[in-house]
C-alpha positions as CSV (number, residue, x, y, z in Angstrom):
1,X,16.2,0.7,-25.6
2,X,18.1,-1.6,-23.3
3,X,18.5,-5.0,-23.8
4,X,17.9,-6.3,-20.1
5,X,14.3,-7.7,-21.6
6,X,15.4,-8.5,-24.9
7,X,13.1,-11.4,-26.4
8,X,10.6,-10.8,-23.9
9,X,7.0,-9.8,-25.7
10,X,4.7,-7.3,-24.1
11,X,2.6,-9.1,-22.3
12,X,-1.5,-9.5,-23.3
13,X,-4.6,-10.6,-22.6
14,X,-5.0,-14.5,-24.1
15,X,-8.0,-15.7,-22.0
16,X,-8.3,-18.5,-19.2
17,X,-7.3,-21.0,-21.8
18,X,-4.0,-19.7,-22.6
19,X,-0.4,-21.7,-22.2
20,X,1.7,-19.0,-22.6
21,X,3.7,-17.9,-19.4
22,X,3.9,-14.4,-21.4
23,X,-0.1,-13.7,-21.2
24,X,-2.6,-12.6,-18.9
25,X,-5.5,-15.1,-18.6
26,X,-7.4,-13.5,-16.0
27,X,-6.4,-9.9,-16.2
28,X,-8.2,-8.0,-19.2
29,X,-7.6,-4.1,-18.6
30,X,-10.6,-3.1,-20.7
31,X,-13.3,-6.1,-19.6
32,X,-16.2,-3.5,-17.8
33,X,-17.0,-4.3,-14.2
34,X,-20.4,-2.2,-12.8
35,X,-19.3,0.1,-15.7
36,X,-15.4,0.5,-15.1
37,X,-12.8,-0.8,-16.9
38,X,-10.8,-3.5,-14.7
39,X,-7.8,-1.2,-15.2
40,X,-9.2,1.8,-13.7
41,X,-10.6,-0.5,-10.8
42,X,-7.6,-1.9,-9.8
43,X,-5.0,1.0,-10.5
44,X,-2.0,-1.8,-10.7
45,X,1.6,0.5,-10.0
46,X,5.1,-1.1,-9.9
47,X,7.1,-0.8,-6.8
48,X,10.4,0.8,-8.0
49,X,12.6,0.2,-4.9
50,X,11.4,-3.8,-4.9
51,X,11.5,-3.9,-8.5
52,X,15.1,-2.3,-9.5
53,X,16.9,-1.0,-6.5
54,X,16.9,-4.3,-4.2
55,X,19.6,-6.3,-4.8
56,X,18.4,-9.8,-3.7
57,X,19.9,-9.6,0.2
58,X,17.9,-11.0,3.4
59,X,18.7,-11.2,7.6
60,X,21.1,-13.7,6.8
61,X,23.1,-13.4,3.4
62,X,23.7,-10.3,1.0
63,X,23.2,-9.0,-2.4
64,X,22.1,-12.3,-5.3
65,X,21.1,-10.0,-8.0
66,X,23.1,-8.3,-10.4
67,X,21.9,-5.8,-12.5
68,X,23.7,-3.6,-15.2
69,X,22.2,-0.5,-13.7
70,X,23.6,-1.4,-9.9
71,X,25.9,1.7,-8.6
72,X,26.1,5.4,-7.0
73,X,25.8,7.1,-10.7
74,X,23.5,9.4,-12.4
75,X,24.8,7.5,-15.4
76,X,23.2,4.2,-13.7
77,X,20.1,6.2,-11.9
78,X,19.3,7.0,-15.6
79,X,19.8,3.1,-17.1
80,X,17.8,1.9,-14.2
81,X,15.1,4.6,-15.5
82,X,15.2,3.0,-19.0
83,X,14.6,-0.3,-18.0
84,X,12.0,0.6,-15.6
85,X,10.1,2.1,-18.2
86,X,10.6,-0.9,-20.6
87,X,9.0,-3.1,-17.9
88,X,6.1,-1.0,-18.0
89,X,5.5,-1.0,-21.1
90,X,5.7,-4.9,-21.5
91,X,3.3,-5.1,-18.6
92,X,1.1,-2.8,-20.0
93,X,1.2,-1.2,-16.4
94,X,-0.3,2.3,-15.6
95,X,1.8,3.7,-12.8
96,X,4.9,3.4,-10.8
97,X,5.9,4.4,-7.0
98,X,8.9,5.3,-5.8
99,X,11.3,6.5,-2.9
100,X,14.2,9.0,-3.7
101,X,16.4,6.8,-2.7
102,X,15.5,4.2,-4.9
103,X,15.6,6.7,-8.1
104,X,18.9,9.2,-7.5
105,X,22.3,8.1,-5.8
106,X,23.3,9.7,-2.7
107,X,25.2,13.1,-2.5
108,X,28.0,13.8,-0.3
109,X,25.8,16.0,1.4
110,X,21.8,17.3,1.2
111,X,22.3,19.8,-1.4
112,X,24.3,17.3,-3.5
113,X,21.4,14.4,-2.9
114,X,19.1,17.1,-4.0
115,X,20.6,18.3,-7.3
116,X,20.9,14.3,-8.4
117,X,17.0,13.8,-7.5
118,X,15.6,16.7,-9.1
119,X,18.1,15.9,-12.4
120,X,16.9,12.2,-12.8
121,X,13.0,13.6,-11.8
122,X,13.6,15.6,-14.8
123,X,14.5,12.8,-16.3
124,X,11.7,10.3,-15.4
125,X,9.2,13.0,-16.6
126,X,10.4,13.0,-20.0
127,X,9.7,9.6,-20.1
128,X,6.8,10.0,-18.9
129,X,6.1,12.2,-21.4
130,X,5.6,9.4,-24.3
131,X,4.9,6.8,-21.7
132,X,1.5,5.2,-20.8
133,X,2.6,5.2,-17.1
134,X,2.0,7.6,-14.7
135,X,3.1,8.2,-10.8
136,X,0.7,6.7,-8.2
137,X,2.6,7.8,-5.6
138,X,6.0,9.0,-4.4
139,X,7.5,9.0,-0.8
140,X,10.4,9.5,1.3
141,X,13.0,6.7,2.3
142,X,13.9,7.9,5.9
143,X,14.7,4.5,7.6
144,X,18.1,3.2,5.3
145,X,20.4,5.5,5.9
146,X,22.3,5.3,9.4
147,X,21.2,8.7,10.3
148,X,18.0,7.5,10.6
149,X,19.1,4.3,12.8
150,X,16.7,6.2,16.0
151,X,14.0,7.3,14.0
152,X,13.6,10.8,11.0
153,X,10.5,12.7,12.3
154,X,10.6,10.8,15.8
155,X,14.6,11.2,16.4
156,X,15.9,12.4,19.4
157,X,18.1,14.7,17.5
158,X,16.3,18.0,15.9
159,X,18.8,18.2,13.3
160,X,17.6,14.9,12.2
161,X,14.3,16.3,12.3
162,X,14.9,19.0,10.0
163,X,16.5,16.9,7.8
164,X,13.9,14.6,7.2
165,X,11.3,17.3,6.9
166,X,13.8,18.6,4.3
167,X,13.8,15.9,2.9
168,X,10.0,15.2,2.3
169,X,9.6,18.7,1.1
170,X,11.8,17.9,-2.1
171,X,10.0,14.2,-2.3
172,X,6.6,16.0,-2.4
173,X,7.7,18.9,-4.7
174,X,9.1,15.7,-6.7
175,X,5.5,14.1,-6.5
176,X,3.7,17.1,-7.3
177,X,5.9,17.5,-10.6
178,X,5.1,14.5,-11.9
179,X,1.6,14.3,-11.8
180,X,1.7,11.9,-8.9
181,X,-1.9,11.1,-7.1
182,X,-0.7,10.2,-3.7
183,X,1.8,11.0,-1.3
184,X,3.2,8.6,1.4
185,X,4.3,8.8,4.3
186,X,5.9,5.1,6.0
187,X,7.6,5.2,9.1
188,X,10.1,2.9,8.7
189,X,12.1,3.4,12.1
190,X,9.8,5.6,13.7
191,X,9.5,3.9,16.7
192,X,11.4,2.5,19.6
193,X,13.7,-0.6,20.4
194,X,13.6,0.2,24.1
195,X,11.3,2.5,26.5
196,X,14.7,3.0,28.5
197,X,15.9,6.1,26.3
198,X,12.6,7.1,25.1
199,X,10.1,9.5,25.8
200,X,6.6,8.5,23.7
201,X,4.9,11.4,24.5
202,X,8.0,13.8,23.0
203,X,8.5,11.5,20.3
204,X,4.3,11.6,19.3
205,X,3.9,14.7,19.2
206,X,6.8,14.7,16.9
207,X,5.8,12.8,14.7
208,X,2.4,14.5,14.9
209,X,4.0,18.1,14.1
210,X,5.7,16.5,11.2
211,X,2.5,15.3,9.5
212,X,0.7,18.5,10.1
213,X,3.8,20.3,8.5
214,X,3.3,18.0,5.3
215,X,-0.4,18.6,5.0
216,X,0.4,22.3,5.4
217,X,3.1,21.8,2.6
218,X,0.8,20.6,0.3
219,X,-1.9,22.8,0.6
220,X,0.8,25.8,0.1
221,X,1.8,24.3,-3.0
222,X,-1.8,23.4,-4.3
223,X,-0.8,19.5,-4.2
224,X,-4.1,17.9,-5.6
225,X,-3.1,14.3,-4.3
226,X,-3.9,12.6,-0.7
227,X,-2.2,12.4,1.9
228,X,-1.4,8.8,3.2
229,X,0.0,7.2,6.1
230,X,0.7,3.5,5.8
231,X,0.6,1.7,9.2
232,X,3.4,-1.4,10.1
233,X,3.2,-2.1,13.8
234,X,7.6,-3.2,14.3
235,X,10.5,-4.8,12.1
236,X,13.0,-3.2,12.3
237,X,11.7,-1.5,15.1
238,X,10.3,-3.0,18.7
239,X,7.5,-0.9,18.6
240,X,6.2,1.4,15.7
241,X,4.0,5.0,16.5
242,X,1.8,3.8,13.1
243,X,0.9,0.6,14.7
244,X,-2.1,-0.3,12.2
245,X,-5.5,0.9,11.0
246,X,-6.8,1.8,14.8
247,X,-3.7,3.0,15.7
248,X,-2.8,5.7,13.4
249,X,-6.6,6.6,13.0
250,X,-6.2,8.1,17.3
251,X,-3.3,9.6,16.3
252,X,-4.7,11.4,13.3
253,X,-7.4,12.5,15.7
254,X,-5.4,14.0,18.0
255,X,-3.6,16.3,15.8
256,X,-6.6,16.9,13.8
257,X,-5.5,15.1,10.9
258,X,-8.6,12.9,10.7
259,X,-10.1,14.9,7.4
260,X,-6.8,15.1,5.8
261,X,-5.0,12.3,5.6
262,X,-5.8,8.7,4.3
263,X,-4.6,4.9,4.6
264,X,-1.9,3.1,2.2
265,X,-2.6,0.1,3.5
266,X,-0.3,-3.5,3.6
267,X,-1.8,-6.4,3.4
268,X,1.8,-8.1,5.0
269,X,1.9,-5.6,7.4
270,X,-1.7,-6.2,8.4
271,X,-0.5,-9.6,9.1
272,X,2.2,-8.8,11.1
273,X,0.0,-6.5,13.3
274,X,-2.1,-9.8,14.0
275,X,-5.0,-8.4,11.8
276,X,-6.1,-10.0,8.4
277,X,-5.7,-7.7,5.3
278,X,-9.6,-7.6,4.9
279,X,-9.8,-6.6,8.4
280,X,-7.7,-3.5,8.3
281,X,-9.4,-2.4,4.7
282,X,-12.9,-2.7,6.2
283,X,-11.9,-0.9,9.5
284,X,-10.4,2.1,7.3
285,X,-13.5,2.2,5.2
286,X,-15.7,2.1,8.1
287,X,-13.8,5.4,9.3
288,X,-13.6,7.4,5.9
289,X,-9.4,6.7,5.8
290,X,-9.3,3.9,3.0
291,X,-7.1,5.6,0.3
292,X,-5.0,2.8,-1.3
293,X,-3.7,-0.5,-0.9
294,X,-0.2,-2.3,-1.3
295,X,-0.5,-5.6,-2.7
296,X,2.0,-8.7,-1.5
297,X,1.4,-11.6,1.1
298,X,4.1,-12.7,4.2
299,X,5.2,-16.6,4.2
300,X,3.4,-17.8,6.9
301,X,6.3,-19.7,8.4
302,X,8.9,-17.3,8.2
303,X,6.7,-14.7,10.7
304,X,8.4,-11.8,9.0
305,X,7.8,-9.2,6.8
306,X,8.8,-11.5,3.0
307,X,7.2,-9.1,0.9
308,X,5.9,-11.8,-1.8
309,X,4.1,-11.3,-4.8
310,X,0.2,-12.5,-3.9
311,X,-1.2,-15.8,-5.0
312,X,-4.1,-16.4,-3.4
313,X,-7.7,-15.8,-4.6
314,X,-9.6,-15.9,-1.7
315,X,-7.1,-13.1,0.2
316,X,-7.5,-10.9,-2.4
317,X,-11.4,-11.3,-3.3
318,X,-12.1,-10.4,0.4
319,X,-9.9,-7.7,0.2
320,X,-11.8,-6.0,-2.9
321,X,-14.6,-6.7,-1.9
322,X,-13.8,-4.4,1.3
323,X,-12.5,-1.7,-1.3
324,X,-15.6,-2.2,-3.8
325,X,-18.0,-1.6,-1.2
326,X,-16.3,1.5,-0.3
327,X,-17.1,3.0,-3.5
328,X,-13.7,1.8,-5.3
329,X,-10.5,3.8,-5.6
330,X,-10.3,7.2,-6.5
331,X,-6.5,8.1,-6.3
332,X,-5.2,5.3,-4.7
333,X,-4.5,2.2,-6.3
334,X,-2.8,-1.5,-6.2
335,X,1.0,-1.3,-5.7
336,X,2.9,-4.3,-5.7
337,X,4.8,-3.6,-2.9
338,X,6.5,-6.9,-3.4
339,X,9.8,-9.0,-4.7
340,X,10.5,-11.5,-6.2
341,X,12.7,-14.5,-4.3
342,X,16.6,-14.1,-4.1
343,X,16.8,-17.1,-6.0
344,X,14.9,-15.7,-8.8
345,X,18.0,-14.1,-10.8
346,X,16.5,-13.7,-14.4
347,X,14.5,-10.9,-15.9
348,X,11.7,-13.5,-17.1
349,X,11.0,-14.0,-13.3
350,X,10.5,-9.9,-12.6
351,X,8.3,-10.3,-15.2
352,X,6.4,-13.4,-14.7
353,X,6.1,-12.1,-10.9
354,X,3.9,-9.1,-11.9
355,X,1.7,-11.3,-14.5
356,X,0.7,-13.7,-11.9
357,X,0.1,-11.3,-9.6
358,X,-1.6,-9.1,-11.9
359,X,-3.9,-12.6,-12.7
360,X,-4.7,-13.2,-8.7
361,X,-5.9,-9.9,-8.5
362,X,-8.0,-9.7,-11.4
363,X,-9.3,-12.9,-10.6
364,X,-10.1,-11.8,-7.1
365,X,-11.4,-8.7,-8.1
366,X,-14.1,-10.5,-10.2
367,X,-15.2,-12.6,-7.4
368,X,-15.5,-9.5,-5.0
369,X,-17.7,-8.1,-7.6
370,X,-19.8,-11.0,-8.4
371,X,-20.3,-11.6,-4.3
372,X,-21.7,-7.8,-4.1
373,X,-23.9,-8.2,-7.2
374,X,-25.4,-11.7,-5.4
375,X,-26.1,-9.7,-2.2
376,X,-25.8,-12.7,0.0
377,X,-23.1,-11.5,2.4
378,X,-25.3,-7.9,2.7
379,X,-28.0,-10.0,3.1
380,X,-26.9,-12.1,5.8
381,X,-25.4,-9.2,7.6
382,X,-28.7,-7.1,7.7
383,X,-30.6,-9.8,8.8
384,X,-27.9,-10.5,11.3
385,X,-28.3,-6.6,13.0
386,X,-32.1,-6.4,11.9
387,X,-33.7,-6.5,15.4
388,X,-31.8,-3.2,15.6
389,X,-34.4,-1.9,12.9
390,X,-37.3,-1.5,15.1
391,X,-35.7,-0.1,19.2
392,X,-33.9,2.8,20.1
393,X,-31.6,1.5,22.4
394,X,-28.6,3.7,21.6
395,X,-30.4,6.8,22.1
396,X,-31.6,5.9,25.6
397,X,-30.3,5.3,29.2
398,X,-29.6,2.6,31.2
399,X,-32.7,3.2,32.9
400,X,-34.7,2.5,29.9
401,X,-33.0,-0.8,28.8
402,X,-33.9,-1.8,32.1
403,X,-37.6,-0.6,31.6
404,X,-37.4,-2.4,28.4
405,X,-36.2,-5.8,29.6
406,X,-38.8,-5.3,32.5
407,X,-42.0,-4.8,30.7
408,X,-41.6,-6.9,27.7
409,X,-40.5,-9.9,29.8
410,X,-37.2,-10.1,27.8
411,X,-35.0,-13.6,28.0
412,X,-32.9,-13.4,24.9
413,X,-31.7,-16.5,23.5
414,X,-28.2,-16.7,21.4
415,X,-28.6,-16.3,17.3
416,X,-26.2,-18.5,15.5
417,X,-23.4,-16.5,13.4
418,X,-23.4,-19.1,10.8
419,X,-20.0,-18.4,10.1
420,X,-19.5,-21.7,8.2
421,X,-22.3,-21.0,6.1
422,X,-21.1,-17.7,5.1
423,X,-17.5,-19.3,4.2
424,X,-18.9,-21.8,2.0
425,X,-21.2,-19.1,0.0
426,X,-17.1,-17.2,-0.5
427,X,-16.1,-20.1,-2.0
428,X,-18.8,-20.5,-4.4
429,X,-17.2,-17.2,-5.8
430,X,-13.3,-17.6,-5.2
């Protein structure tokens, strides 16, 4: 045991009621919803890179954390293991994600980089072992390093290529070893800061070779978990390839990638792309992609990508209720892809971040659930679409909506969307 969380109590469940900034009032892992456990509905993971490898730096100033386990040492990688673990268990948290970057120092070379991730994946899995916690998910980080400043599976450079492909390989084998459910891809820098030195088609069918390599990896090594591609349309780049839910869904089309591969979806990064988060969750559902979800909000000032922990019910009950009608997770899950502020130096406030957000979640979670039980936004939709219920338009011509209009005499008149209506029946729930 460390004592980075000493006097901190593993946090329970103590009911709405509860005063305690060390309890969950909203969030009871065993409370049955449509005969689930909230747990296994909402599949909460910690985000290891935001959680223990970021060290508190933004655009404009550097590092305001300091943590014992900080530093380019197995020695360290392994401390920052222990403490990781102890947060889970405080939390009460069923899985983790991680990069490699965020779990191993770097080598002096690949093969040195290598032998570090597979000793502290070794490692991790023996804690594992007598953990609750399992692995949601792993992934590459192929956007940090400078090699990467043009791009890993997009990059001009073929060596860079190979690297990066390299690279995943030992991050799936990694994923694969540890039980993980999911594998990631995010292309961090895969994109372009200016169409003067780039070619987009070279550069797409790149990046499409690269994913068809991974699902051909996987299969070969009888990898279980999905695929996923999470979509961020720029910052840092101009212009990302995995522009959002639309975007990546063409692409996966035209490498025939459509029945392999899923959506990790942002719900900042939908912002960024101009979409809201429910938006890009129904639009994934709608085209058999929603896999998983990570879980944060963007400051609506800053217009950036802040990565905060999420605090608002309403957001987050029109997101689950996208995922709920979907049918619910199966391997995905909700990742707090988030961090706390750089002013926020003290373990308590890691902590605290992850119970309120683990709160907002369950509380939106139970909204979502009692809106789809009432039926009024499925009701108000069908009877929306229900003149559809008795014509055959689609299967027709022009020539016969022009018959139709003809012989019935048709002058339609507009419907009202009730839109207002339909926001005040939300907030009966939220």
């Amino acid at each position: 045991m460390t004592d980075f969380f000493k006097d901190i109590p593993q946090i329970s469940y103590k009911g709405p009621d509860s005063t305690s900034d060390f309890a969950y009032r909203h969030y009871n892992p065993d409370e049955i919803l449509d005969g689930k456990r909230m747990e296994d509905h909402l599949r909460f993971a910690v985000a290891w890179w935001h959680s223990f490898a970021w060290p508190g730096g933004d655009p404009f100033g550097g590092q305001t954390l300091e943590r014992p386990w900080f530093g380019d040492t197995m020695e360290l990688a392994k401390l920052k293991a222990d403490v990781a673990f102890e947060l889970f268990a405080i939390l009460g948290q069923p899985y983790f994600c991680f990069h490699d970057l965020d779990i191993r120092p770097e080598g002096k070379d690949f093969a040195e980089s290598t032998k570090n991730f597979e000793e502290i994946v070794d490692y991790i899995g023996q804690k594992m072992d007598s953990a609750k916690t399992k692995l949601l998910w792993g992934t590459a980080n192929l956007f940090t390093h400078r090699r990467f400043m043009s791009g890993a599976a997009t990059n001009p450079d073929p060596e860079v290529f190979a690297y990066s492909a390299a690279t995943v390989k030992t991050c799936i084998d990694a994923t694969h070893k540890l039980g993980g459910e999911n594998y990631v891809l995010w292309g961090g820098r895969e994109g372009y800061e200016t169409l003067l030195n780039t070619d987009l088609k070279r550069e797409r069918d790149q990046a499409g070779r690269f994913l068809q390599m991974v699902v051909e990896y996987k299969h070969k090594i009888g990898f279980d978990g999905t695929i996923l591609v999470e979509p961020k349309p720029q910052e840092p780049s101009k212009h990302q390839y995995d522009f959002d839910v639309a975007t990546v869904y063409g692409f996966l089309k035209d490498y025939g990638l459509e029945d392999e591969v899923k959506m990790n979806i942002e719900q900042g990064h939908a912002i960024l792309a101009g979409h809201s988060f429910e938006h890009e969750l129904a639009l994934a559902a709608s085209l058999g992609i929603l896999g998983s979800i990570d879980m944060n909000r963007n400051d609506y000032q800053s217009g950036w990508d802040t990565d905060q922990f999420p605090n608002s019910v309403p957001e987050v009950a029109l997101a689950y209720y996208e995922i709920l009608k979907d049918g619910g997770f199966t391997t995905g899950g909700t990742n707090f892809d988030a961090k706390i502020r750089r002013q926020s130096l003290d373990p308590e406030d890691l902590v605290l971040a992850h119970v309120g957000a683990m709160d907002v979640c369950a509380r939106g979670l139970k909204a979502a659930h009692a809106m789809l039980e009432d039926g009024g936004l499925e009701n108000a939709r069908a009877a929306r679409y229900s003149g559809w219920d008795s014509v055959s338009l689609l299967e027709g011509s022009l020539d016969d909506c022009y018959d139709h209009v003809m012989s019935k005499g048709i002058n339609p008149e507009p419907r009202s969307g009730a839109q207002e209506r339909l926001e005040n029946y939300v907030n009966r729930f939220v």
